[in-house]
C-alpha positions as CSV (number, residue, x, y, z in Angstrom):
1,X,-186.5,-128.7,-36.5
2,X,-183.9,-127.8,-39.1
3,X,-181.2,-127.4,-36.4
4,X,-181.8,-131.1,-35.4
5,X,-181.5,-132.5,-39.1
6,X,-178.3,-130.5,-39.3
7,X,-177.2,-132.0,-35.7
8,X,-177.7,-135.3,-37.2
9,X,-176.2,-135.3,-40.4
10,X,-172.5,-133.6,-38.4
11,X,-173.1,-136.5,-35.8
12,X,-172.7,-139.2,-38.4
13,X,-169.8,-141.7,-37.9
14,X,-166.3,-141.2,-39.5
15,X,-165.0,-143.3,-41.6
16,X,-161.2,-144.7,-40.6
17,X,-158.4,-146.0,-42.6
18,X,-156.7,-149.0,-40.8
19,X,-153.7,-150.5,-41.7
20,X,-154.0,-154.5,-41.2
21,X,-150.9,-157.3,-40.3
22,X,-151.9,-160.7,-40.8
23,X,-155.4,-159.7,-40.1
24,X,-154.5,-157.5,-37.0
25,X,-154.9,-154.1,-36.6
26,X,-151.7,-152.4,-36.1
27,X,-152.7,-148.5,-37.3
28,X,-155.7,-146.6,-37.9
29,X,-156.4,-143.0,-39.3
30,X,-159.6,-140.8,-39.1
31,X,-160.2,-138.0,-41.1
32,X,-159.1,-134.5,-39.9
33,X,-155.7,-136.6,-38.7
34,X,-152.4,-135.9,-40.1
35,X,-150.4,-138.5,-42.4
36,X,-147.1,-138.7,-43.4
37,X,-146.3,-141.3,-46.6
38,X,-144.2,-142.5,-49.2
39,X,-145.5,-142.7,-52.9
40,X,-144.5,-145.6,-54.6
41,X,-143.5,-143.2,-58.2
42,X,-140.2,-142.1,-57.3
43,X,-140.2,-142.7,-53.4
44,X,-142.1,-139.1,-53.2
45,X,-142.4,-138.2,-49.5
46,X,-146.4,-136.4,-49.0
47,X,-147.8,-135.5,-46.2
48,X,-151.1,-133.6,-44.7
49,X,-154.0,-133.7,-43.0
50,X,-157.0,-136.6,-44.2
51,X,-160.2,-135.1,-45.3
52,X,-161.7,-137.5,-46.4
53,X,-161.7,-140.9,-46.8
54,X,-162.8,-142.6,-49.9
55,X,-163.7,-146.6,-50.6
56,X,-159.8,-146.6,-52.4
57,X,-158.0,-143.3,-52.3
58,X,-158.0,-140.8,-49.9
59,X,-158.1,-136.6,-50.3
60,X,-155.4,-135.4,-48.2
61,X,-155.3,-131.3,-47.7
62,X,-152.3,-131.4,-49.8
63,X,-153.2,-134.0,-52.9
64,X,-155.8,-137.4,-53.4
65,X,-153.9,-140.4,-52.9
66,X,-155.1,-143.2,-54.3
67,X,-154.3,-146.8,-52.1
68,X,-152.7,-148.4,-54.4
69,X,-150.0,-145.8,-54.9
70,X,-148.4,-145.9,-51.5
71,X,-145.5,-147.3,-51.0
72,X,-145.1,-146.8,-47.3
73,X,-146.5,-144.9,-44.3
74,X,-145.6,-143.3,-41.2
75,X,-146.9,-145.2,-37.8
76,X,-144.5,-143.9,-35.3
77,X,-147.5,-142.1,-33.0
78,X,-150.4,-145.1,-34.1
79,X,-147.5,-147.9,-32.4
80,X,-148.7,-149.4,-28.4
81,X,-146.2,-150.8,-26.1
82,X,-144.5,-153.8,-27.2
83,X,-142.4,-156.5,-25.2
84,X,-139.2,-155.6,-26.3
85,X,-140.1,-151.2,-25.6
86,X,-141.3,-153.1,-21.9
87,X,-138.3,-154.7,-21.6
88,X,-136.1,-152.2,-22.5
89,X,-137.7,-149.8,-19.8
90,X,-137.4,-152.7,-17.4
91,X,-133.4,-153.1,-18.5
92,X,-132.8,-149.1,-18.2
93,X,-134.5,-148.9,-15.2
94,X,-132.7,-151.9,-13.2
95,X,-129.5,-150.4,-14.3
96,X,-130.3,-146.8,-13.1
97,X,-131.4,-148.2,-10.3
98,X,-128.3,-150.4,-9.2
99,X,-125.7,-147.8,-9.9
100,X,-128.4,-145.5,-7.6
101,X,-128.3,-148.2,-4.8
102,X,-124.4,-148.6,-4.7
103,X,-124.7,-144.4,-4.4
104,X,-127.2,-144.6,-1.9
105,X,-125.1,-147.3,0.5
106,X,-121.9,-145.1,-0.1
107,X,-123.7,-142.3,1.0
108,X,-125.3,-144.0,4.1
109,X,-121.8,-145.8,5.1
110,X,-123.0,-148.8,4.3
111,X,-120.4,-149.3,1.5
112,X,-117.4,-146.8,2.0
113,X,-115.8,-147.5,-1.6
114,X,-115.2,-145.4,-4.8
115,X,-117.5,-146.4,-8.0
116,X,-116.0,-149.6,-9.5
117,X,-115.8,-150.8,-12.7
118,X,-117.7,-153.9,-11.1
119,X,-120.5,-151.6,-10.4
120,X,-121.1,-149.0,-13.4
121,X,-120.0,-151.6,-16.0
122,X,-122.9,-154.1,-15.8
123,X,-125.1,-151.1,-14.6
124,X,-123.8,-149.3,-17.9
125,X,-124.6,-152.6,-19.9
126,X,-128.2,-152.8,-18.5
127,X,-129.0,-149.6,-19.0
128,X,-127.5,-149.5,-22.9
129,X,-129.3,-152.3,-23.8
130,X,-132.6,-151.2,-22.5
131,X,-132.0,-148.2,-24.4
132,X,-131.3,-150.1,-27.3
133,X,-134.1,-152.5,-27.0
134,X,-136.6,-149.4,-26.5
135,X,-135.3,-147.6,-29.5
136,X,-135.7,-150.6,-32.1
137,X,-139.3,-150.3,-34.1
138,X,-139.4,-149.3,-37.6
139,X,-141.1,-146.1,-38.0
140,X,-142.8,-146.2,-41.4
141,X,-144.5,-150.1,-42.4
142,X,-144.6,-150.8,-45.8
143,X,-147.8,-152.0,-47.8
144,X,-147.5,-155.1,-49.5
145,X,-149.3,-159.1,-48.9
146,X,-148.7,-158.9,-45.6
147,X,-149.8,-155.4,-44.5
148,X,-152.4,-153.5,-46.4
149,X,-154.7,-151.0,-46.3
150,X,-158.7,-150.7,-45.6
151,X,-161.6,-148.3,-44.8
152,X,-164.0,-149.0,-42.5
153,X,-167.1,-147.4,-41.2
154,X,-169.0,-147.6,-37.9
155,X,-170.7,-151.1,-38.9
156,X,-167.2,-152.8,-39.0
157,X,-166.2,-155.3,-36.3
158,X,-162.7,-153.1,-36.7
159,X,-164.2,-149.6,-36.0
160,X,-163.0,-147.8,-33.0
């Protein structure tokens, strides 16, 4: 009996931060996750592991942050694929693989030439700018109007 009140109490749903954008969700933390921030008082850099999530602060295993204090935080591993990271992998992939098919006609005597600028420069281009494209996303977002922070529990309509 007393093993199954215990069971119950551990089973009990986490509460999550999530980081809105225009009403969106675009990150969300749960305890025992690790953060990285910026402070707002002299752009202190902190960092840790949550445990535990308050209504308006948070106690990280480093320090209790209250909401209101951050400045920015750190979403590089909470970001999904975007259009521009899709097309960039599209770009770098169509100019891998056009510089691969003149190889692959040269090597089959399709196509007895040596590698031309008309080949590996637009190749080259695709594949820089599909680079380029997948590397552009900001990896901290800063809290302000527009993005803000929230708890919610299991009997949110944001919950995961």
């Amino acid at each position: 009996m007393l093993f199954c009140l215990g069971l119950s109490y551990s089973l009990q749903a986490q509460k999550q931060m999530v980081l809105f954008k225009n009403g969106n969700t675009k990150a969300r933390f749960a305890e025992g996750q690790y953060i990285r921030l910026v402070l707002k008082k002299g752009h202190r850099h902190a960092e840790g592991h949550i445990v535990e999530l308050n209504d308006f602060s948070m106690i990280t295993s480093n320090d209790t942050i209250s909401f209101k204090e951050i400045l920015k935080i750190d979403i590089r591993h909470q970001r999904g694929k975007s259009f521009l990271n899709t097309l960039g992998g599209f770009s770098l992939a169509l100019g891998v693989m056009y510089i691969g098919l003149d190889r692959l006609n040269n090597i089959t005597g399709y196509n007895n030439t040596q590698l031309s600028s008309s080949v590996w420069m637009p190749s080259a281009i695709l594949a820089g700018t599909g680079i380029t494209l997948m590397l552009i996303h900001p990896h901290y977002a800063r809290i302000n109007g527009i993005n803000y922070l929230q708890t919610v529990d299991y009997n949110s309509p944001f919950y995961r």
